[in-house]
C-alpha positions in Angstrom: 0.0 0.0 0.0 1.3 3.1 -0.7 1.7 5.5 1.7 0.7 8.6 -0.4 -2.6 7.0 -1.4 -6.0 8.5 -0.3 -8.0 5.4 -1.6 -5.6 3.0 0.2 -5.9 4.8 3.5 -9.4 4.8 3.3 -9.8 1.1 2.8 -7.7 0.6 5.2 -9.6 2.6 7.8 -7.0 5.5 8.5 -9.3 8.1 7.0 -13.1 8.6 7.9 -15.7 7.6 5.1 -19.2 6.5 4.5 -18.5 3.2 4.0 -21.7 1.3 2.4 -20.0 -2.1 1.4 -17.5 -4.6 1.9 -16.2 -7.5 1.0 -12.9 -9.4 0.0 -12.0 -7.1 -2.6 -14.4 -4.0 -3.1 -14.7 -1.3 -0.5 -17.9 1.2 -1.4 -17.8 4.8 -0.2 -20.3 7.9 -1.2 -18.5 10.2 -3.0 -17.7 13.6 -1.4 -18.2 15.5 -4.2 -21.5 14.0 -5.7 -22.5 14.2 -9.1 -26.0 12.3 -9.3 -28.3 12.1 -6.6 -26.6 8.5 -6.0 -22.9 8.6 -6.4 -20.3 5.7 -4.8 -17.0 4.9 -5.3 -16.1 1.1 -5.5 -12.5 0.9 -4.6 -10.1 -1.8 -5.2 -9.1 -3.1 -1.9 -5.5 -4.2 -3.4 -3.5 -1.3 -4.8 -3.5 -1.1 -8.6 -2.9 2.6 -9.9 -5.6 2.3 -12.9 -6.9 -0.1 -15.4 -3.6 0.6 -17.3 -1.9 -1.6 -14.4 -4.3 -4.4 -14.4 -2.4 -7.9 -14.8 -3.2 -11.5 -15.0 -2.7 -11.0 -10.8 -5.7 -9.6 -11.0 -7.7 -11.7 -13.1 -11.6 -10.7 -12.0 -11.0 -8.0 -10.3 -13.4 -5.6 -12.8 -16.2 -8.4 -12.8 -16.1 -8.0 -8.9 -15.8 -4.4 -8.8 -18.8 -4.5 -11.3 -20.6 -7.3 -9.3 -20.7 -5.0 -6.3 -22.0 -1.6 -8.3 -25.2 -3.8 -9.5 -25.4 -5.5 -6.3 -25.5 -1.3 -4.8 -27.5 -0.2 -7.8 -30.3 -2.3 -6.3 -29.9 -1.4 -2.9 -29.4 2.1 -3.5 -32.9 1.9 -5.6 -31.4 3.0 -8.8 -31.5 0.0 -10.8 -34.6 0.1 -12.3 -34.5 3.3 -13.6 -30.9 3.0 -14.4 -27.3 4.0 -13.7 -24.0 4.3 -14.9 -20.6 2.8 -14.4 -17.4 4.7 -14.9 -13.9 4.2 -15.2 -11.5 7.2 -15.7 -8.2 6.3 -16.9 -4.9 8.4 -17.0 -5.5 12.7 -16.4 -7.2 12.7 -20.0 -9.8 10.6 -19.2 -10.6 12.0 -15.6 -9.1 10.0 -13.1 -7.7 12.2 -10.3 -6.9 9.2 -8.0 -4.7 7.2 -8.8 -6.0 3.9 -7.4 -8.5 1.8 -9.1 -11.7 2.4 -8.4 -15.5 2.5 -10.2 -17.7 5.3 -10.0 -21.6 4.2 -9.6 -24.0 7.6 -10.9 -28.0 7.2 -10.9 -31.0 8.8 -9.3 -31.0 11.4 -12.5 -31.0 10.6 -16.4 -27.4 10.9 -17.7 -26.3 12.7 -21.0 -24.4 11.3 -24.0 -21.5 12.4 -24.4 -20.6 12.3 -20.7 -17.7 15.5 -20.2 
């Protein structure tokens, strides 16, 4: 774990968050800086900087991390109506973290193109 990073100190449980899930290998958090009426982070518990880093080490871990955003979809009641999954990669794409982690958005109807 790196020192330096604010998603690894947050799974870890050195910085205060509103945790909403756990399991083996996803931590969920509400975002602080919301940008749907339902907006949680699903954060790798293992350190991998961004998809760009993802090896056959961690074979899976984007099924799981997109396991647990349906599994919240539903119990956040957004589901049914829809939502969105998003993964910003590198500075161009958005990411500002860099740790891997999926952003879950619903409660409002999303645009096309998103940015």
């Amino acid at each position: 774990m790196p020192s330096d990073c604010l998603f690894c100190r947050i799974v870890a449980g050195e910085l205060p968050s509103s945790q909403i899930y756990a399991d083996d290998d996803v931590v969920a958090i509400r975002d602080i800086a919301p940008q749907a009426p339902t907006h949680v982070l699903l954060l790798a518990r293992k350190h991998v900087a961004s998809v760009r880093e993802l090896g056959p080490e961690q074979a899976g871990l984007m099924d799981r991390l997109f396991a647990a955003g349906a599994k919240l979809a539903e119990q956040e009641g957004v589901a049914a109506d829809g939502y969105r999954l998003v993964v910003n990669v590198g500075r161009n794409g958005g990411q500002t973290v860099d740790h891997l982690h999926v952003h879950m958005l619903g409660g409002r109807p999303m645009t096309w193109p998103p940015g």
